[in-house]
C-alpha positions in Angstrom: 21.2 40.0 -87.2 20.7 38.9 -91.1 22.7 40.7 -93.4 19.1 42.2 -95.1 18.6 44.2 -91.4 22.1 45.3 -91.2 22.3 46.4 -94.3 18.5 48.4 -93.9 20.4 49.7 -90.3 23.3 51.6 -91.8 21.3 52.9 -94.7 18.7 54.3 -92.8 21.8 55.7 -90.5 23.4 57.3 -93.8 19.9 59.1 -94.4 19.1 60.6 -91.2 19.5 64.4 -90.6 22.2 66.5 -89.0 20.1 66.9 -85.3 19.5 63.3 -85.4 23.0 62.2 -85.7 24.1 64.7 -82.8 21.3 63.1 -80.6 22.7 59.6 -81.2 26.3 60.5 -80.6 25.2 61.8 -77.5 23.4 58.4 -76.4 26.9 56.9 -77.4 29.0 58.9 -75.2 26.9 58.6 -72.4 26.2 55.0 -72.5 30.0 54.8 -73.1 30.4 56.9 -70.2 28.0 54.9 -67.8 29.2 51.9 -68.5 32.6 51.4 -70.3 34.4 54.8 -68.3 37.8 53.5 -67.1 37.1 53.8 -63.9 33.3 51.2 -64.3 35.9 48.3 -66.0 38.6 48.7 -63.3 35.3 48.3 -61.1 33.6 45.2 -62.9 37.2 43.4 -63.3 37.6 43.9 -59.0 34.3 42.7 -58.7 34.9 39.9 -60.7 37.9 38.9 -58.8 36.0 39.0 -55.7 33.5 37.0 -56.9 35.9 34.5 -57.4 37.6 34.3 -54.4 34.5 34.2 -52.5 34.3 30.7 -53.8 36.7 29.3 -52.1 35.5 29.9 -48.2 33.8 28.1 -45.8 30.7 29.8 -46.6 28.6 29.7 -49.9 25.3 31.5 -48.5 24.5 32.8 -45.3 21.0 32.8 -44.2 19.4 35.4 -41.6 15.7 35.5 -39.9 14.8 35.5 -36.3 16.2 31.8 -35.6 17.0 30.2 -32.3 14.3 31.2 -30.5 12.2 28.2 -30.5 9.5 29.3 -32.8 8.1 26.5 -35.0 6.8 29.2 -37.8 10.5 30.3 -37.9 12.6 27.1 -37.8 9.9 24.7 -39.8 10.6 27.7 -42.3 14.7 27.8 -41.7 14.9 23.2 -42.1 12.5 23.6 -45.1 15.3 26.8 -47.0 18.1 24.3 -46.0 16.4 21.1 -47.3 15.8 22.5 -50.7 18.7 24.5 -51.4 20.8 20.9 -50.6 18.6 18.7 -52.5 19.6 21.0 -55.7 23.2 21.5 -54.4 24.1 18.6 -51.6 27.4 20.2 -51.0 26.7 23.6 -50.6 28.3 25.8 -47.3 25.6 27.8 -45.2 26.2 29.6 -42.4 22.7 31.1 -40.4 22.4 33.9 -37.8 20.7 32.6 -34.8 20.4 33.7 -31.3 21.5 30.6 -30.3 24.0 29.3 -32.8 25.2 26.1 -31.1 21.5 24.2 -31.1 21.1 25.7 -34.5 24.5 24.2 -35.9 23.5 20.9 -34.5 19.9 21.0 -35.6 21.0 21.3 -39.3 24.1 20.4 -39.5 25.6 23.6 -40.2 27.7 26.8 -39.6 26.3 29.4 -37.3 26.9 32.5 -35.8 25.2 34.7 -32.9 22.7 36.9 -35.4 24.1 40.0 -33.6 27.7 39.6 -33.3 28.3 41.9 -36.1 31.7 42.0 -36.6 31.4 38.5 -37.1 28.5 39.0 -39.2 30.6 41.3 -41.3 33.0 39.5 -42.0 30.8 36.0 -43.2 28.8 38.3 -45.7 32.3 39.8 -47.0 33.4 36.1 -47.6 29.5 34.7 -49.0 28.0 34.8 -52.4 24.7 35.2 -51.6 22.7 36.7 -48.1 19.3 35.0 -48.2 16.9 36.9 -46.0 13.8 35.1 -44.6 11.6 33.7 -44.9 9.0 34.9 -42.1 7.9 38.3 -41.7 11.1 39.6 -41.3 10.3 43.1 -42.9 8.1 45.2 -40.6 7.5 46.9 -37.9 4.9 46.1 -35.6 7.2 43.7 -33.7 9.3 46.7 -32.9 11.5 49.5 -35.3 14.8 47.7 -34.1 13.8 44.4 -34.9 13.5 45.8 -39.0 16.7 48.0 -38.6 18.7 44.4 -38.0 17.7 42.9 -40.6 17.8 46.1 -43.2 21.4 46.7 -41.8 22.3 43.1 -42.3 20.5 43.7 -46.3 22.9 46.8 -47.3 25.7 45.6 -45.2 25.7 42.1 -47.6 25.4 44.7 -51.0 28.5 46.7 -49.6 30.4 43.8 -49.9 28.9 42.9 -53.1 27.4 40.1 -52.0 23.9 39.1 -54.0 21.0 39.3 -51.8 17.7 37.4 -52.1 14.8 38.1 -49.6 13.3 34.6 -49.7 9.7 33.7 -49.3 8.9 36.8 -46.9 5.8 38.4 -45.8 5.6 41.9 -45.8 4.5 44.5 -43.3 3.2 46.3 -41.7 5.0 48.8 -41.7 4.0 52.1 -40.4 6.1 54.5 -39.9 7.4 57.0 -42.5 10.8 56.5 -41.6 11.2 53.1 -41.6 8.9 53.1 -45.0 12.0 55.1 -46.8 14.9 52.8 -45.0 12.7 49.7 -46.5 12.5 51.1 -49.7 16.2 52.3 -49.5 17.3 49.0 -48.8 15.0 46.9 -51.0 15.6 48.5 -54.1 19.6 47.7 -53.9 18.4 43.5 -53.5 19.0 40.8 -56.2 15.9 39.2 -55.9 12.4 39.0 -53.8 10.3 36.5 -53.7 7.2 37.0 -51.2 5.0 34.2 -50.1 1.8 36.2 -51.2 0.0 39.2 -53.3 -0.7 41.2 -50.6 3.1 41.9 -49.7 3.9 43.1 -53.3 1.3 44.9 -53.0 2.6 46.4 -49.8 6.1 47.2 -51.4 4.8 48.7 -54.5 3.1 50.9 -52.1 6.5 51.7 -50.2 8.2 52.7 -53.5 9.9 49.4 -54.0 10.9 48.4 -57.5 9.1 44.9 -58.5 10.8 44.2 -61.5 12.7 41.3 -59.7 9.7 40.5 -57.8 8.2 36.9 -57.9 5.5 35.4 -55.7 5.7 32.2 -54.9 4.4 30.5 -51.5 5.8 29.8 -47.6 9.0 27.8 -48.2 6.9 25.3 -44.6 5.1 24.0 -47.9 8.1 22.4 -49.7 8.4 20.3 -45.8 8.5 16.7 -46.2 4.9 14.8 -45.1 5.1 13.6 -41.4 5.8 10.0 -39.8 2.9 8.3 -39.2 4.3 5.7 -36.9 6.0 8.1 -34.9 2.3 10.1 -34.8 0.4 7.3 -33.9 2.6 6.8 -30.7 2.3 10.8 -30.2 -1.5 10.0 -30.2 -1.4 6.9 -28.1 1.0 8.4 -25.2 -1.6 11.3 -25.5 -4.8 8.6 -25.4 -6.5 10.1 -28.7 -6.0 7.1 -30.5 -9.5 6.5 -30.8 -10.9 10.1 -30.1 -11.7 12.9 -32.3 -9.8 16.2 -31.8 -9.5 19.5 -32.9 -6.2 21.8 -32.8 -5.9 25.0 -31.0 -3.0 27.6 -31.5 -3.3 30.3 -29.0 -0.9 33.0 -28.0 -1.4 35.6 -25.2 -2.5 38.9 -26.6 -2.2 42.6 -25.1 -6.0 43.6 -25.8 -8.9 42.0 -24.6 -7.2 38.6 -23.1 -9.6 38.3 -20.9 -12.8 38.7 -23.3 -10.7 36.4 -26.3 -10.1 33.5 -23.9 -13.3 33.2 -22.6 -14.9 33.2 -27.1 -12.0 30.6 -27.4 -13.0 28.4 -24.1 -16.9 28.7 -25.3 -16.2 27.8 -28.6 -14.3 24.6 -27.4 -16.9 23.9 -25.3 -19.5 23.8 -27.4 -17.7 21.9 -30.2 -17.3 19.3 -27.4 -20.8 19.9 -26.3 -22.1 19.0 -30.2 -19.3 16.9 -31.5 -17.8 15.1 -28.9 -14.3 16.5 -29.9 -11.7 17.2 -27.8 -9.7 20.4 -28.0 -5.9 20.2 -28.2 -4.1 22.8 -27.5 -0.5 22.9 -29.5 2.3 25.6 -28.2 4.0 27.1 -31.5 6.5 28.6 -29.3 7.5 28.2 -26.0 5.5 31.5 -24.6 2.6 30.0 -25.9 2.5 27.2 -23.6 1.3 28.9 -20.4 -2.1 30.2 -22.0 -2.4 26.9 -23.8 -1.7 25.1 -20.5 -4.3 27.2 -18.5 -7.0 26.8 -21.1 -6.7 23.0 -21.5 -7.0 23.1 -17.6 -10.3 24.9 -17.9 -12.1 22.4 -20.3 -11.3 19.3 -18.1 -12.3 16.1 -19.8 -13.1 18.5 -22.9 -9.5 19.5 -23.2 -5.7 18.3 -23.4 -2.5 20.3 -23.5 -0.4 18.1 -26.0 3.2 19.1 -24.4 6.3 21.3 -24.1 9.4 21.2 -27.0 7.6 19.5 -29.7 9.1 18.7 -32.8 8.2 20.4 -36.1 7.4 16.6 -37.0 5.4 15.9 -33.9 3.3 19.5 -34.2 2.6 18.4 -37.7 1.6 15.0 -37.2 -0.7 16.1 -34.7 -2.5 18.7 -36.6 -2.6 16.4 -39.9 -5.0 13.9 -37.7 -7.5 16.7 -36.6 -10.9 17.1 -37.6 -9.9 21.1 -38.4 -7.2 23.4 -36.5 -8.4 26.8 -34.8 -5.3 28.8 -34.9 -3.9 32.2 -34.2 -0.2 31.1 -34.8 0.0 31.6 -39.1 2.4 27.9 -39.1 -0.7 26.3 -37.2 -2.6 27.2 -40.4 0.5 26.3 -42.6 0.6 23.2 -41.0 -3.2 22.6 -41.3 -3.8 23.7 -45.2 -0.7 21.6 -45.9 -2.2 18.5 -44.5 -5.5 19.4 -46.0 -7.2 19.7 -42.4 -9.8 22.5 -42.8 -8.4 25.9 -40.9 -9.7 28.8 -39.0 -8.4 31.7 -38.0 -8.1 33.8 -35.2 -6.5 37.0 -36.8 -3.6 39.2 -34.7 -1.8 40.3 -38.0 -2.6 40.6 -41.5 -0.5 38.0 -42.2 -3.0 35.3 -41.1 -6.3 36.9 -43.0 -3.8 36.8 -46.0 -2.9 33.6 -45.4 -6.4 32.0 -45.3 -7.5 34.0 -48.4 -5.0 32.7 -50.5 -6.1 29.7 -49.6 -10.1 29.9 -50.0 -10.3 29.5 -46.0 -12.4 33.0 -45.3 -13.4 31.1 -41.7 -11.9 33.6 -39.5 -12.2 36.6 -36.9 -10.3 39.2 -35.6 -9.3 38.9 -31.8 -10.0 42.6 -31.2 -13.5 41.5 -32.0 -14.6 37.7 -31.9 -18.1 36.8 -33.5 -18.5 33.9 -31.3 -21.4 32.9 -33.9 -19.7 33.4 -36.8 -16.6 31.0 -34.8 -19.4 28.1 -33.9 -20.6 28.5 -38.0 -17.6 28.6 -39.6 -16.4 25.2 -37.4 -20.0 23.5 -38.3 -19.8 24.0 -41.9 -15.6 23.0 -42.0 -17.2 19.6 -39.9 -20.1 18.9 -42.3 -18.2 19.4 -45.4 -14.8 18.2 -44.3 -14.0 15.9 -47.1 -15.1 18.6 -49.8 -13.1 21.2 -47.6 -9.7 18.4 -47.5 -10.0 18.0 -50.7 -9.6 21.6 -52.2 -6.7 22.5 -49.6 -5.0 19.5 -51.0 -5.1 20.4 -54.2 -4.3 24.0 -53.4 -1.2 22.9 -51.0 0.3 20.8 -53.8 0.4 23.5 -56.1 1.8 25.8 -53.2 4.3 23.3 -52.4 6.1 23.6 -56.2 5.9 27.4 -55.8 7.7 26.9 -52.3 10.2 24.8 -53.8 10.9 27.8 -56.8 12.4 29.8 -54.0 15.3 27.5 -53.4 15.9 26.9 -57.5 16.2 31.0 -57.6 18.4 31.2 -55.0 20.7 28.3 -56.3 20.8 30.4 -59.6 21.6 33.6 -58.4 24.4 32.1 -55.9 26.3 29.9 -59.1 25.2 33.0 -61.8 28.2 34.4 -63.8 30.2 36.6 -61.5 29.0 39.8 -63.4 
């Protein structure tokens, strides 16, 4: 403000009309009444206060997503949140909702709490700044209506006690019915901040009625993970005698439709890669239910395929996929995994999450298991062999640049927990 513009203000105040003057009196007393009543400063001093005190218990943030289970997509995405939220703030007190809270505390070395205690739940988001919700695909419901209800009520229960929210890295949808469309919307709109891990899910809320103003899209926070041990691979490899063979990954999971039809495309698709290539198929679990399809199918190809072994670590699946000659995967992390390593992907699509995921990414080598295209499988796999190194080298680039928008979720959050208590 120059003293030329407030001079120009009040004259051009002094000439305006009688019905103009009325009409910005009544502006002031409304914005006066909106936001400086008695009753909205009593309310912003409390909250303030709050705020404050907050600051001073054992937890800072509390994070919740469907952890415990044993599902790499899940907890590669739970070690990466924790990472890079401590490498900006190394001191700084989470507490995560798991289902099992004592292997989780261990794992990461922090506080955790049964995800559906909910007194207990309650009372950590009344004493936390910040609920971060996520990543995964926390907000739909295909898996099941009750499964989004837990995590909505765990959203508004967090802005009832004026805690910031943040949903962090999430996929969106489906979701399909009406119902659950307004409680999403209800309950998004009320949020700090949402950052989505691809176009397609703002797409999806704008379509649900939710606000995008605080909307940013940034990538799957698995990106940000640090590169694998090689050492540590190479034994992997050797105990598993591929040291000198070439393999592919497989990433199956048992499916309600078609089973039957979608394991015998997958077995002649190994087969013939084998057949042509000479590469062996390994088949990865991404969670522990995958392992008895992956087990039964390995068995089936014999000398043509392995089953590479129950409980693996996030840095063992990793390594493993990094040294294939591409990754066919239905699991989306498999695919993470793959692209991040710059190890060419295809996909075998359950959810739109995985279609999305391989778009993004310029990887359009994939079917739907309701309806395999064994041909299109065996040509997609060809071209990904013959042009590997062109293939590796665009994911590479691509997963670099994904891995600094992955890291952006942990610098908003940081911000939006240590903001100005207002």
């Amino acid at each position: 403000m120059t003293v030329r513009k407030l001079q120009d203000d009040i004259l051009k105040l002094l000439r305006s009309d009688e019905s103009d003057l009325k009409e910005l009196g009544r502006y002031g007393r409304e914005v006066v009444k909106e936001y400086y009543s008695s009753g909205r400063m009593a309310d912003d001093a409390l909250l303030v206060y709050e705020r404050l005190l907050k600051r001073n218990n054992e937890t800072d943030i509390v994070i919740s997503g469907f952890y415990g289970s044993g599902n790499h997509g899940d907890e590669s995405v739970l070690r990466a949140i924790i990472s890079d939220l401590r490498a900006i703030s190394p001191g700084i007190k989470i507490t995560v909702l798991s289902r099992k809270p004592k292997d989780t505390a261990i794992t990461y070395g922090v506080r955790s709490i049964y995800r559906v205690n909910y007194p207990m739940v309650l009372r950590e988001l009344k004493r936390s700044t910040l609920l971060i919700s996520g990543g995964g695909s926390l907000i739909q419901d295909v898996t099941s209506s009750r499964s989004l209800w837990h995590y909505l009520f765990v959203i508004r229960s967090a802005v009832k006690r004026h805690t910031r929210v943040m949903l962090y890295a999430n996929g969106i949808g489906p979701v399909n019915r009406p119902k659950n469309i307004k409680k999403v919307a209800r309950a998004l709109n009320e949020v700090d901040v949402i950052t989505l891990r691809d176009e397609e899910s703002l797409a999806m809320l704008e379509e649900m009625g939710v606000s995008t103003d605080k909307t940013v899209v940034t990538a799957d926070p698995a990106f940000a993970l640090e590169n694998v041990d090689n050492d540590k691979t190479s034994i992997l490899l050797r105990n598993l005698r591929l040291t000198s063979r070439k393999y592919f990954c497989v990433s199956v999971r048992s499916w309600k439709s078609s089973e039957k039809n979608l394991n015998s495309d997958i077995l002649n698709f190994c087969s013939y890669i084998y057949g042509k290539y000479r590469y062996t198929a390994l088949f990865v679990p991404m969670q522990p239910v995958d392992a008895a399809i992956s087990k039964s199918l390995a068995g089936q190809m014999k000398q043509a395929g392995m089953y590479a072994g129950d409980n693996l670590s996030i840095d063992a699946v990793q390594g493993l996929i990094s040294g294939a000659e591409f990754t066919l995967g239905m699991r989306l992390h498999s695919l993470v995994y793959s692209i991040k390593a710059g190890v060419p992907a295809i996909g075998l699509v359950y959810d739109p999450k995985v279609a999305s995921m391989l778009k993004q990414f310029g990887q359009g080598y994939y079917c739907h298991v309701e309806d395999v295209n064994l041909d299109a499988l065996k040509g997609y796999a060809d071209f990904c062999i013959v042009n590997r190194e062109i293939v590796s080298k665009g994911l590479e680039e691509m997963s670099a640049q994904a891995r600094q928008k992955a890291k952006e979720n942990a610098k908003i959050a940081i911000e939006l927990w240590d903001s100005d208590c207002f």
